[in-house]
C-alpha positions, 0 to 999 in steps of 0.5 A, a space after each residue: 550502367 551508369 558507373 561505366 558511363 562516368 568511367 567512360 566519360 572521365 577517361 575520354 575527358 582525359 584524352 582530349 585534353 589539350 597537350 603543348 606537343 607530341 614527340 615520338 615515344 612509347 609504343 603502346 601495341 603490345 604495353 598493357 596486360 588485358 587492355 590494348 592499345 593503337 600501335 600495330 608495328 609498320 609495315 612487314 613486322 612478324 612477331 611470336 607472341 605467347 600469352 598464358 591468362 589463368 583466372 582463379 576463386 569462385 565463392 566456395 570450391 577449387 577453381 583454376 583456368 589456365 589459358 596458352 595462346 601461340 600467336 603469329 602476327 603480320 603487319 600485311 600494310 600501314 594500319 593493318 595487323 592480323 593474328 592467328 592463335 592457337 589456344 589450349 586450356 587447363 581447368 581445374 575446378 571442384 566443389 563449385 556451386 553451379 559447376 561440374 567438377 572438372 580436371 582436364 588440359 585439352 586444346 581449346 580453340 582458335 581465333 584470329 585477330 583484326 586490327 586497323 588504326 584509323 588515327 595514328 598519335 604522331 599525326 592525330 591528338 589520340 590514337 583510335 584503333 578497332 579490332 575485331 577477333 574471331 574464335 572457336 572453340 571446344 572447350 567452354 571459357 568459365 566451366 570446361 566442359 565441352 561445347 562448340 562456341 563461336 563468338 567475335 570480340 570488339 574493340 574500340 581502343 584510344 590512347 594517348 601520351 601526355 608526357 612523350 616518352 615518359 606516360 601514356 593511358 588508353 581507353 577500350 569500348 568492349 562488345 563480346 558476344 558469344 554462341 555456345 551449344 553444350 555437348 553434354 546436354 544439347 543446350 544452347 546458349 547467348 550472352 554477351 560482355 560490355 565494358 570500358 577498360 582503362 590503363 596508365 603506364 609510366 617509363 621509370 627507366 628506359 624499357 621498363 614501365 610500371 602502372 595499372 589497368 582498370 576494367 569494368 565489365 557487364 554481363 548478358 544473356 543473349 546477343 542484344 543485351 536482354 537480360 542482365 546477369 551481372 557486373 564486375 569491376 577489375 583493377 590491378 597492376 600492370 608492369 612492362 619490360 623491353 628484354 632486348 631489341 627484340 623480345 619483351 615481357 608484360 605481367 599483369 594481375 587483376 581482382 574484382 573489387 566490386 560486382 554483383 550477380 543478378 538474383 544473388 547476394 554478395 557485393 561481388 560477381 563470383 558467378 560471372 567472373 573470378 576473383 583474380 585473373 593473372 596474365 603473362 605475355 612474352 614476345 618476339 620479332 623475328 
């Protein structure tokens, strides 16, 4: 816990230093891989977004997830954003210790996404946003097997550009807790994710912006942290182009270079979490 302190407390640092100035720039809704941002479009927006997150490599075996969401989004009023997502799942996985072997593509769920912004950068010194996502599903995250899980994701996200137009970072507070009842055996289940993650975008030309994203995530098992299970950090490359007036792409890898499971060697989380985690997101305004 105290390696997110200080990462927490450096990139908070970071956003409140004093800066000579703000001019319009980057907009951050939709710029970075798996952390988010404060800008939600104006006002009457609609956009189509697919996103295919695939995580891969436990300790021994075959592993592969592959996530598809379609997304709808509408900016309903100023500050306000809501999504709905439709979500199917391929699993792969063989040979893993603690996994039954599995190999089925099957719809997995939905979910739906809350966003409001309470500060705005053009008129604040960062942006502050929180979001809240709500999701169901049949098909259980890490292992594939069939379940009923309810869970919501929380965000609180800040950004900021330190050079207009040309740089921007943001910090996410993660709460991610989840209820899930195992078909196959009855047995049911709480735990919840904390983290902080962290992003840096650069503009190298007009439309495209290249950077990295950094996460650190802990693991739990019931809903008010009893019990530690493990803890993983994430770092990688993040790359961003603007296709056309109206479309774009986000690429984005990680991998774990650190972690740990709790009652296991090892100095990383492979019963938790994945080796590498890969994410593309193609959207559209319409």
């Amino acid at each position: 816990m105290r390696t997110c302190s200080t990462l927490l407390q450096i990139a908070l640092g970071c956003l409140l230093l004093p800066l000579p100035g703000h001019a319009e720039g980057i907009d951050t809704e939709h710029l970075f891989g798996f952390t988010i941002g404060s800008d939600i479009g104006e006002p009457g927006e609609r956009e189509f977004q697919n996103e295919t997150t695939g995580r891969f490599d436990k300790s021994a075996g075959t592993y592969r997830a592959v996530t598809n969401s379609a997304e709808l989004e509408f900016v309903p009023v100023k500050n306000f954003r809501v999504e709905f997502a439709a979500v199917a799942a391929s699993y792969n996985i063989g040979g893993v210790p603690g996994f039954d072997d599995v190999n089925q593509t099957a719809v997995q769920g939905a979910a739906v996404d809350l966003r409001y912004r309470f500060l705005d950068r053009a008129t604040s010194p960062f942006g502050l946003l929180f979001e809240a996502e709500p999701h169901a599903n049949r098909l259980d995250e890490t292992s594939g097997q069939h379940v009923r899980a309810y869970g919501t994701d929380f965000a609180l996200a800040f950004d900021r550009e330190f050079i207009a137009n040309k740089l921007v970072a943001a910090v996410n507070l993660l709460y991610q807790p989840e209820w899930t009842n195992f078909l196959a055996t009855g047995k049911t289940e709480h735990d919840a994710t904390l983290g902080v993650a962290g992003a840096i975008m650069a503009q190298v030309r007009p439309g495209v912006l290249i950077g990295g994203e950094a996460r650190y995530l802990r693991k739990y098992e019931g809903f008010g942290l009893d019990v530690f299970a493990g803890h993983a950090l994430f770092v990688g490359p993040t790359m961003y182009i603007q296709l056309s007036e109206r479309s774009r792409l986000t690429a984005a890898w990680s991998f774990q270079v650190a972690g740990r499971a709790a009652e296991m060697p090892g100095s990383l989380d492979l019963v938790n979490f994945e080796r590498h985690q890969a994410r593309l997101i193609y959207g559209i305004n319409f």
